[in-house]
C-alpha positions in Angstrom: -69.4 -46.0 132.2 -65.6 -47.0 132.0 -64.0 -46.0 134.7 -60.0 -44.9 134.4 -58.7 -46.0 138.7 -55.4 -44.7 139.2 -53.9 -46.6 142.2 -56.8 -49.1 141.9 -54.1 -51.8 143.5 -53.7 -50.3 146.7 -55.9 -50.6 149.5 -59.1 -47.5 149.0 -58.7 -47.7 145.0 -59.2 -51.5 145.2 -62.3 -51.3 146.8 -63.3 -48.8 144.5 -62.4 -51.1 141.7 -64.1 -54.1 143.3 -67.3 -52.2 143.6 -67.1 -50.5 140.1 -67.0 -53.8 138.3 -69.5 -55.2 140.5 -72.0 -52.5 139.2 -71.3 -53.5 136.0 -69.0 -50.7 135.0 -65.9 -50.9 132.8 -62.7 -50.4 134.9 -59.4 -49.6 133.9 -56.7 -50.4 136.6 -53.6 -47.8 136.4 -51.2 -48.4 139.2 -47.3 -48.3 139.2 -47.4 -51.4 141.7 -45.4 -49.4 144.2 -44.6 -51.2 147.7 -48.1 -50.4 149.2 -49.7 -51.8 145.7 -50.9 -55.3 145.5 -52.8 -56.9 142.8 -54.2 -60.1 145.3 -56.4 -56.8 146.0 -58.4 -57.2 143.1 -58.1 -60.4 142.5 -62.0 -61.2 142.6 -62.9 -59.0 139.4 -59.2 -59.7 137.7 -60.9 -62.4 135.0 -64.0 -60.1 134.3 -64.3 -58.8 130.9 -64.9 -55.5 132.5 -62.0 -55.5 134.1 -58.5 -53.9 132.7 -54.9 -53.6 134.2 -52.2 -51.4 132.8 -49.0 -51.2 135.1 -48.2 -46.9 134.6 -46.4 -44.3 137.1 -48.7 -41.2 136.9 -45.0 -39.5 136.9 -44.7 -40.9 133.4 -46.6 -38.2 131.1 -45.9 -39.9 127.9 -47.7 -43.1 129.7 -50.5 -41.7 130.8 -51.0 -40.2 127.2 -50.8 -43.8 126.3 -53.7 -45.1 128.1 -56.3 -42.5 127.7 -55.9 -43.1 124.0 -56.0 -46.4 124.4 -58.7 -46.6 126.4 -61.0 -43.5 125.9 -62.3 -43.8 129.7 -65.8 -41.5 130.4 -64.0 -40.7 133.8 -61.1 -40.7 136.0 -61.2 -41.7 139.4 -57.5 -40.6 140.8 -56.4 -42.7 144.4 -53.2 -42.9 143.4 -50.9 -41.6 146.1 -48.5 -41.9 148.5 -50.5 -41.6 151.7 -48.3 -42.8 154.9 -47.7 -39.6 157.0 -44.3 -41.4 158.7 -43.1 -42.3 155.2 -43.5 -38.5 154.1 -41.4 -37.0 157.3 -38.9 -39.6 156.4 -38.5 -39.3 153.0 -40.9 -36.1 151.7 -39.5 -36.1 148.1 -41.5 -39.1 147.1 -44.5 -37.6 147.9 -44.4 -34.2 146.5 -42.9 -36.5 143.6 -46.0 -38.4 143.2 -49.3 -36.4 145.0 -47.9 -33.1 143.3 -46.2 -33.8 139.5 -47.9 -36.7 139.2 -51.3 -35.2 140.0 -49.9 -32.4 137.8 -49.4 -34.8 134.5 -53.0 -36.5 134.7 -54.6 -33.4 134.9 -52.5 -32.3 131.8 -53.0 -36.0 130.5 -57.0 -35.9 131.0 -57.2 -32.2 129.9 -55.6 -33.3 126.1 -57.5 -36.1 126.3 -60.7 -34.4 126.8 -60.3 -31.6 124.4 -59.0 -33.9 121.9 -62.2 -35.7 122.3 -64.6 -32.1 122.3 -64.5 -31.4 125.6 -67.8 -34.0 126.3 -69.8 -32.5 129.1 -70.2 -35.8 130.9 -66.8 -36.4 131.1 -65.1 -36.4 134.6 -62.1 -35.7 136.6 -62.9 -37.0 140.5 -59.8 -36.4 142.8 -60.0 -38.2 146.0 -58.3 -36.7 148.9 -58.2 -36.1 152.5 -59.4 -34.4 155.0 -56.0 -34.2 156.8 -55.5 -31.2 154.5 -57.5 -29.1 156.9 -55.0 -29.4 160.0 -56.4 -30.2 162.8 -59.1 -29.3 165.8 -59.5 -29.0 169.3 -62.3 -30.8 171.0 -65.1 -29.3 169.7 -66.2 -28.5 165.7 -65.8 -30.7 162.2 -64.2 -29.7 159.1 -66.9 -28.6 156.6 -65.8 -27.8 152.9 -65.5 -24.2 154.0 -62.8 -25.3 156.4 -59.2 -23.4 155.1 -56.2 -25.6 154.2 -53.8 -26.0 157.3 -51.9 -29.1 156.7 -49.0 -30.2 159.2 -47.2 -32.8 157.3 -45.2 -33.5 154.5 -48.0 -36.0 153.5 -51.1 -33.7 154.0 -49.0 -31.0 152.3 -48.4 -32.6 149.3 -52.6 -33.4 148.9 -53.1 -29.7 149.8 -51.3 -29.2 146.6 -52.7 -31.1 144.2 -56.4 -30.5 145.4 -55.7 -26.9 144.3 -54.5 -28.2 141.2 -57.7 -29.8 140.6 -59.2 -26.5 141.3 -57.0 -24.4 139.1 -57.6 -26.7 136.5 -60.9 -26.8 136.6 -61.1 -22.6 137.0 -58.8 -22.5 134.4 -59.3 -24.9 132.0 -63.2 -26.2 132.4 -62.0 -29.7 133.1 -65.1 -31.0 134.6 -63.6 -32.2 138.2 -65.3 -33.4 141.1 -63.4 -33.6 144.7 -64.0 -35.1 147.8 -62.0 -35.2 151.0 -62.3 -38.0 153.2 -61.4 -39.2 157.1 -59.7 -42.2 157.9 -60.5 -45.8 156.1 -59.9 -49.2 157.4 -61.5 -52.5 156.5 -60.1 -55.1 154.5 -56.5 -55.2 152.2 -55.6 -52.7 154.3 -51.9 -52.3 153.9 -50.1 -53.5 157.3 -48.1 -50.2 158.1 -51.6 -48.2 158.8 -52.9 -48.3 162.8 -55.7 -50.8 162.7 -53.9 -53.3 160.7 -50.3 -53.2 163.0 -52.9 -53.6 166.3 -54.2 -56.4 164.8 -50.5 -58.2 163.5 -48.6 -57.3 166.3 -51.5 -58.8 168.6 -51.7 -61.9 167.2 -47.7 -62.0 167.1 -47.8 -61.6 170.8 -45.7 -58.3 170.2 -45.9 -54.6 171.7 -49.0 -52.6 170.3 -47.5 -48.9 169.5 -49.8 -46.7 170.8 -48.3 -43.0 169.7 -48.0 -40.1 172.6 -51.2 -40.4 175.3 -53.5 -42.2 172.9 -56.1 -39.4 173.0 -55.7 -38.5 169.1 -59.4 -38.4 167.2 -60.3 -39.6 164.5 -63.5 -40.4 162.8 -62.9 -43.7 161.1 -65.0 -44.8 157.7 -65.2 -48.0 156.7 -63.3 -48.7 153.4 -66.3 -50.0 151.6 -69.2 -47.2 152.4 -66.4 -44.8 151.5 -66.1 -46.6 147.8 -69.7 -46.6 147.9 -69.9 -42.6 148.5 -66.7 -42.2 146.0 -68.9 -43.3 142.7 -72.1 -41.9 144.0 -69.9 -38.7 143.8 -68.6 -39.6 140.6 -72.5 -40.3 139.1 -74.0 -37.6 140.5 -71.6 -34.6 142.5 -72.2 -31.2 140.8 -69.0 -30.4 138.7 -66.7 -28.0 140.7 -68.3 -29.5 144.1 -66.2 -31.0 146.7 -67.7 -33.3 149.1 -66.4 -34.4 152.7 -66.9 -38.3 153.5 -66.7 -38.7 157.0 -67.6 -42.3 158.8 -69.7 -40.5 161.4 -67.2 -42.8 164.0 -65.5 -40.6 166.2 -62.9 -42.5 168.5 -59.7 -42.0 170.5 -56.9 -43.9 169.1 -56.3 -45.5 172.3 -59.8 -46.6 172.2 -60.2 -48.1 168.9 -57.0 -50.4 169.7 -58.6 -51.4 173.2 -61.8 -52.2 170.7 -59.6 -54.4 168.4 -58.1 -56.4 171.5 -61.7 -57.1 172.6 -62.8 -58.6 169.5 -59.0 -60.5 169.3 -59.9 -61.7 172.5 -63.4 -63.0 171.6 -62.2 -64.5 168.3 -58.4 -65.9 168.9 -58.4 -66.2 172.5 -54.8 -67.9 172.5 -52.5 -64.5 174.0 -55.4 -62.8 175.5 -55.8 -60.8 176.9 -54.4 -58.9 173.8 -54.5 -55.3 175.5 -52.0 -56.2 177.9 -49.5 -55.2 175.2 -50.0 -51.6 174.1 -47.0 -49.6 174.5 -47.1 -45.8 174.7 -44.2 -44.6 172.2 -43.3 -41.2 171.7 -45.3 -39.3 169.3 -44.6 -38.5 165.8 -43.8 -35.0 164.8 -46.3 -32.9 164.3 -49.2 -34.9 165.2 -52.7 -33.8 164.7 -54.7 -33.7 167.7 -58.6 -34.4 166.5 -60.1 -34.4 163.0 -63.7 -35.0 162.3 -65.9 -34.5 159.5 -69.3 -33.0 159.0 -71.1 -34.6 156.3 -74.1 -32.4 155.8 -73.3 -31.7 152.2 -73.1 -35.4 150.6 -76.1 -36.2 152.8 -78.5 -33.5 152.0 -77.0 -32.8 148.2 -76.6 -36.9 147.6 -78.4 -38.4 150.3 -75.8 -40.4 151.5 -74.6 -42.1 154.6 -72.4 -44.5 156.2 -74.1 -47.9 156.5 -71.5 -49.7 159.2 -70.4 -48.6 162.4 -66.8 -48.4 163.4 -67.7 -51.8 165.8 -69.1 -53.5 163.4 -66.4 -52.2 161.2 -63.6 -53.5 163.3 -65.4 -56.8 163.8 -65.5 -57.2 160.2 -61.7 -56.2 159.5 -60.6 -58.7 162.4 -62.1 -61.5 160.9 -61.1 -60.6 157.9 -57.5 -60.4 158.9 -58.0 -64.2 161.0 -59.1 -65.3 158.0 -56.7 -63.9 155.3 -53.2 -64.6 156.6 -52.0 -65.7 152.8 -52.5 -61.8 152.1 -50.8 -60.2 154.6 -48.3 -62.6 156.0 -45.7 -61.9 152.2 -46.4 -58.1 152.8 -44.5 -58.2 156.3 -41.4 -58.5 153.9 -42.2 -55.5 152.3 -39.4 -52.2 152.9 -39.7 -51.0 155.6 -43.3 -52.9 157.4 -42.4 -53.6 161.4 -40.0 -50.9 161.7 -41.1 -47.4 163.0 -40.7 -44.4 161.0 -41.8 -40.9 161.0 -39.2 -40.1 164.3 -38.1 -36.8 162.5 
């Protein structure tokens, strides 16, 4: 199958890409190379001859028009986003910008594309969302597909939107889409602006650990490579019109899951431990969801699948990673706007 990735430079589309090519698929890379992009990311499948790059902004129509013709991809697989919630109550623009029109123009782009081609019935459209779409819970229940939209953010917002593009499109149109909505990834290339990565870097820099509000926020955290896994099961096999929630099955309290990090920092790079002796309570962000959680009972009984690596072993894995992968990260501290806080409303 070639495989079209938008965002396949940044840190979930990546992984997707790694994995693709590693399955022998054909993989065409589409990413604008925006501040959160980085093409170190897939530097391990860049010299295969299943592998193909081409630097686009989803916002450009006449682009994307560009590469499906010049590529004629089986499916798309569309990551590309802006996905920081304290960027989007900074600056919202960008992201209705990008999750909304630009969403809009490769549906229009892949639409053309397809009919052009006779509408082939294998053909797909897979959106990959969020499940921060749904709002958020108290203590008790999970998110099912059934669950309505609520978002609170500019960010969540803005994939609201263009998952009921997907849907109109598909209703609409017959594009034959599939869409899933996942909790929250960490794991390797993880951009260092996102919570588990800024433990781990301010830790080892000896600085405060933000820790937003009481600490107490829930989420259920999936390992960035299970969740590639589940995104091209859903892409091989996910019944067209379907959506399917990915969750990590990894409940934990934010203050938690730092507290976790610090013990494995403490085990692995003693020097500064012990490390949770710098988390700093900050004041919340605005609008800050209280609990999400996912209940997987559809991929697992429709696809049979499940997460393979527990958020401990997870974080074990992304700590080493990080210890042993300062070349990555340490030129992305430069980037606009890493180390400073933002979201403050």
């Amino acid at each position: 199958m070639k495989i079209l990735v938008t965002g396949g430079a940044g840190f979930i589309g990546s992984a997707v890409v790694r994995l693709a090519v590693s399955r022998g698929h054909e993989v065409v890379n589409l990413d604008a190379l925006t501040y959160a992009a980085n093409l170190e990311n897939v530097a391990p499948v860049a010299q295969s001859a299943l592998y193909a790059f081409e630097q686009a902004d989803i916002r450009n129509r006449a682009a994307l028009d560009r590469v499906f013709a010049k590529h004629q991809p089986d499916a798309v697989m569309h990551l590309a986003a802006e996905s920081h919630v304290d960027r989007s109550i900074d600056g919202p623009g960008a992201f209705i910008e990008t999750n909304v029109t630009g969403t809009y123009n490769l549906l229009e782009a892949a639409r053309a594309y397809w009919t052009k081609q006779g509408k082939p019935g294998g053909f797909r459209f897979h959106h990959i969302s969020t499940d921060e779409v749904f709002g958020s819970l108290g203590e008790t229940g999970q998110f099912t597909e059934a669950t309505p939209y609520d978002p609170r953010s500019p960010y969540s917002a803005s994939k609201a939107a263009s998952d009921h593009l997907v849907r109109a499109w598909h209703e609409t149109y017959g594009l034959p889409v599939v869409l899933t909505n996942c909790s929250n990834n960490y794991g390797p290339f993880h951009f260092p602006e996102k919570l588990v990565p800024v433990v781990i870097l301010n830790a080892l820099h000896g600085r405060p650990i933000p820790v937003y509000g009481d600490g107490a926020n829930v989420r259920d955290w999936l390992y960035v490579e299970d969740h590639a896994d589940a995104l091209l099961l859903c892409l091989e096999k996910g019944a067209v019109g379907r959506s399917y929630n990915i969750g990590g099955e990894n409940e934990a309290r934010n203050i938690d899951l730092v507290r976790t990090i610090c013990a494995h920092l403490d085990e692995m790079r003693p020097v500064g431990a012990p490390h949770d002796r710098l988390i700093t309570f900050v004041t919340d962000r605005p609008g800050h969801d209280r609990r999400y959680a996912i209940d997987p009972t559809r991929i697992r009984t429709e696809l049979g699948w499940r997460p393979s690596v527990t958020v401990e072993e997870g974080l074990r894995r992304t700590v080493a990673w990080y210890l042993d992968n300062e070349s990555w990260w340490r030129p992305l501290l430069d980037r606009e706007g890493v180390g400073r806080r933002l979201g403050r409303g």
